[in-house]
C-alpha positions in Angstrom: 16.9 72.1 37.4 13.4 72.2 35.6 11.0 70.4 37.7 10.1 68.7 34.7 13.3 67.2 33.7 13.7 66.4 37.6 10.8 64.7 37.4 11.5 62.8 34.3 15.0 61.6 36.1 13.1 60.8 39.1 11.0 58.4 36.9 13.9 56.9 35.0 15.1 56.0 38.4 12.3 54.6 39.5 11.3 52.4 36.4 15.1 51.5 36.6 15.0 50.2 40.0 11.6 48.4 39.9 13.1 46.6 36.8 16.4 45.5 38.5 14.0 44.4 41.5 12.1 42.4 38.8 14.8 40.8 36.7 16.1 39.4 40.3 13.0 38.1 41.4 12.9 36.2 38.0 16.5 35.2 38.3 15.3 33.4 42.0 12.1 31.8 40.5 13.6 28.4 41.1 15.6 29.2 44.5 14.2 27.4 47.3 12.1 29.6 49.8 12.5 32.9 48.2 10.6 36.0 48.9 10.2 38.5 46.1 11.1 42.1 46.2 8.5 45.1 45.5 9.3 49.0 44.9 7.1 51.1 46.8 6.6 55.2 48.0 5.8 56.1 51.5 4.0 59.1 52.4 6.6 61.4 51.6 6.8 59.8 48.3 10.2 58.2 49.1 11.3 55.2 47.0 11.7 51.7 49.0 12.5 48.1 48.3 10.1 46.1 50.8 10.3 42.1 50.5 6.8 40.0 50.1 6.8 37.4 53.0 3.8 35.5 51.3 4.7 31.6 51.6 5.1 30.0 48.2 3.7 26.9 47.0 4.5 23.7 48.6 6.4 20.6 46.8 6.4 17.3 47.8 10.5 16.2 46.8 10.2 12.7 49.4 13.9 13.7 50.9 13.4 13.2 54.6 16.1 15.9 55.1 13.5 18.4 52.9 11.6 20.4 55.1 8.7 22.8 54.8 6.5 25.2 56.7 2.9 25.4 55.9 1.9 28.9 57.4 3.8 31.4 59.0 7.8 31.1 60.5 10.9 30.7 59.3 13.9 28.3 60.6 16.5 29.4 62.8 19.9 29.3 62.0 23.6 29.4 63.9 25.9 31.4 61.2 29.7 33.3 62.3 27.4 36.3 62.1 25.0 34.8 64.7 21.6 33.8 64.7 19.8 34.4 61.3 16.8 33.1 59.7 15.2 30.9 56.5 12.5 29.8 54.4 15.0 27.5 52.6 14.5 23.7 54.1 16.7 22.0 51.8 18.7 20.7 54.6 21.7 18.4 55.0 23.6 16.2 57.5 27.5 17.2 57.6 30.6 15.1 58.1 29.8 15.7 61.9 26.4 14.7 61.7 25.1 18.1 62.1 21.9 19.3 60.1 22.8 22.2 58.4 21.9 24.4 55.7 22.6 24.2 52.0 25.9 26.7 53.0 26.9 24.5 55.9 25.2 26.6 58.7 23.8 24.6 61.7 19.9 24.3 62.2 19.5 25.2 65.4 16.8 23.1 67.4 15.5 23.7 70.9 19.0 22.5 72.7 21.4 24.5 70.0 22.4 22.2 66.8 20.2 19.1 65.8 22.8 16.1 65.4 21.7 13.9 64.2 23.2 10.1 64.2 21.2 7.5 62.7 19.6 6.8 59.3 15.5 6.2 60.2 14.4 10.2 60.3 11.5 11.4 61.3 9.8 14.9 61.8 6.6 15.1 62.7 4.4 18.5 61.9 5.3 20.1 65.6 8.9 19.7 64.1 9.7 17.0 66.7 12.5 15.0 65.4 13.2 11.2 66.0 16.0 9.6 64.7 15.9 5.4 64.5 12.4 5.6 67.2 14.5 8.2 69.4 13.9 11.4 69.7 16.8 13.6 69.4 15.4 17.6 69.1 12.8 20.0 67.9 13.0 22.3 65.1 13.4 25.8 66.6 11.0 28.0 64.5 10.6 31.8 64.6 7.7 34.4 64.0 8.2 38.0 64.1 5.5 40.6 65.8 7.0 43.1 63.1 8.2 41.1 59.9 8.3 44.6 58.2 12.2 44.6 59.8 13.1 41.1 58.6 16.4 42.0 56.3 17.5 40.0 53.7 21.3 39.2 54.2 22.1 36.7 51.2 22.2 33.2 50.6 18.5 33.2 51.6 18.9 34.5 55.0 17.3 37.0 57.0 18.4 39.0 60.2 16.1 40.6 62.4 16.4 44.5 63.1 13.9 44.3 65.7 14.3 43.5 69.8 14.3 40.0 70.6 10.8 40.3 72.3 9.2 40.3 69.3 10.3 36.5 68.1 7.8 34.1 69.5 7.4 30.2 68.0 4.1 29.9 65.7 1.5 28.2 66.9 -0.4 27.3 63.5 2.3 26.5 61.7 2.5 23.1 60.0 6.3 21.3 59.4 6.4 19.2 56.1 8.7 16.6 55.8 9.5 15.9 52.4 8.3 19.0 51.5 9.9 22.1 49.9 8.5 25.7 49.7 8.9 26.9 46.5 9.6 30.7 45.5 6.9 33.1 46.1 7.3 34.9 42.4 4.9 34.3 40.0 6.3 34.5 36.5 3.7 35.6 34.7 2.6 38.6 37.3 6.4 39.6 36.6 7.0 39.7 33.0 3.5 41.8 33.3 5.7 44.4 35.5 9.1 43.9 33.8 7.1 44.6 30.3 5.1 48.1 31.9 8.3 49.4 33.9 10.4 49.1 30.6 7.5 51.1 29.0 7.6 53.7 31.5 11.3 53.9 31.8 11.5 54.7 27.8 8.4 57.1 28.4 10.5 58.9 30.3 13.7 58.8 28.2 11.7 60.5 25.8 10.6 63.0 28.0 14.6 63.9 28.6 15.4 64.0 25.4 12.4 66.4 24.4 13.6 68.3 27.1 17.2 67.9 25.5 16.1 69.0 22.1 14.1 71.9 23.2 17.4 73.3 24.9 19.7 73.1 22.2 16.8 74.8 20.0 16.9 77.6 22.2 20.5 77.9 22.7 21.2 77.6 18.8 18.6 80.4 17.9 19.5 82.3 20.7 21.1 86.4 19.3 19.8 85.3 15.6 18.5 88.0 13.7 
């Protein structure tokens, strides 16, 4: 193949991909605790999808089951795939009294699952939770030495690709009760993107079709006289 029209499917690709990435990260503006995707090229100028792990904004919503971390960490979770971990503290108390996620997943505190019996509930910014002036459990909350191999899973979940010795507990991270964390995308930054990699990607197009036009020029006058 023509390295130019390699080149000019390489950057269809590209400007393809980084607009799907976009389009999604628009389509989560509003999904609680979401971390926004980025194309980018490693040294060998391979293409990769790498998540931004910048915390959004913080909203006050007054739910005491609402909970939010200011700094880094996410919350650990109990799933039938095994431990996995969010940025999404809209939580809920199930028919057992269990707190769990919006997808019915137990929070896990520092004893396994927080129940939680009681209506008075109270968590302080260590993530200590009382229930009616008793204190029932602690939030278990997880920083990684290597976030790079944090994977998202779905459902706002990440698993972690890397050994277990690199998950500690923060030590300047904040919990907000009645708090939310918002998504990290900025609208505005991505319209910007979506706009230049639809520009590109029809740069490109054109490129092919130049390409295109040229060869049927050539095969078409080919053995005239």
């Amino acid at each position: 193949m023509h390295s130019g029209i390699y080149n000019a499917v390489r950057g269809c690709r590209t400007q393809g991909l980084r607009f799907d990435t976009i389009a999604n990260n628009l389509a989560n503006v509003g999904t609680t605790g979401f971390k926004k995707d980025m194309v980018y090229f490693d040294q060998a100028l391979r293409m990769h999808v790498t998540t931004n792990l910048s915390p959004g904004n913080i909203r006050r919503t007054g739910n005491p089951l609402d909970v939010a971390l200011e700094g880094e960490g996410f919350f650990k979770v109990q799933t039938p795939a095994g431990i996995r971990y969010t940025a999404n503290g809209r939580f809920q108390l199930n028919a057992e009294g269990l707190l769990v996620t919006s997808k019915g997943d137990p929070v896990l505190g520092s004893s396994g699952p927080i129940s939680i019996q009681g209506k008075d509930i109270t968590i302080d910014d260590r993530g200590r939770i009382e229930v009616d002036a008793s204190a029932v459990d602690r939030l278990s909350i997880a920083s990684f030495e290597r976030p790079e191999r944090l994977q998202k899973e779905g459902s706002s979940y990440y698993v972690y690709k890397g050994d277990e010795g690199e998950i500690s507990e923060p030590q300047q991270t904040s919990v907000k009760q009645g708090y939310i964390e918002e998504s990290n995308v900025v609208v505005t930054q991505e319209m910007i993107k979506m706009v230049e990699a639809l520009r590109n990607f029809e740069s490109y197009q054109k490129v092919l079709q130049t390409f295109d036009e040229t060869d049927a020029r050539v095969v078409n006058e080919v053995g005239k006289p």
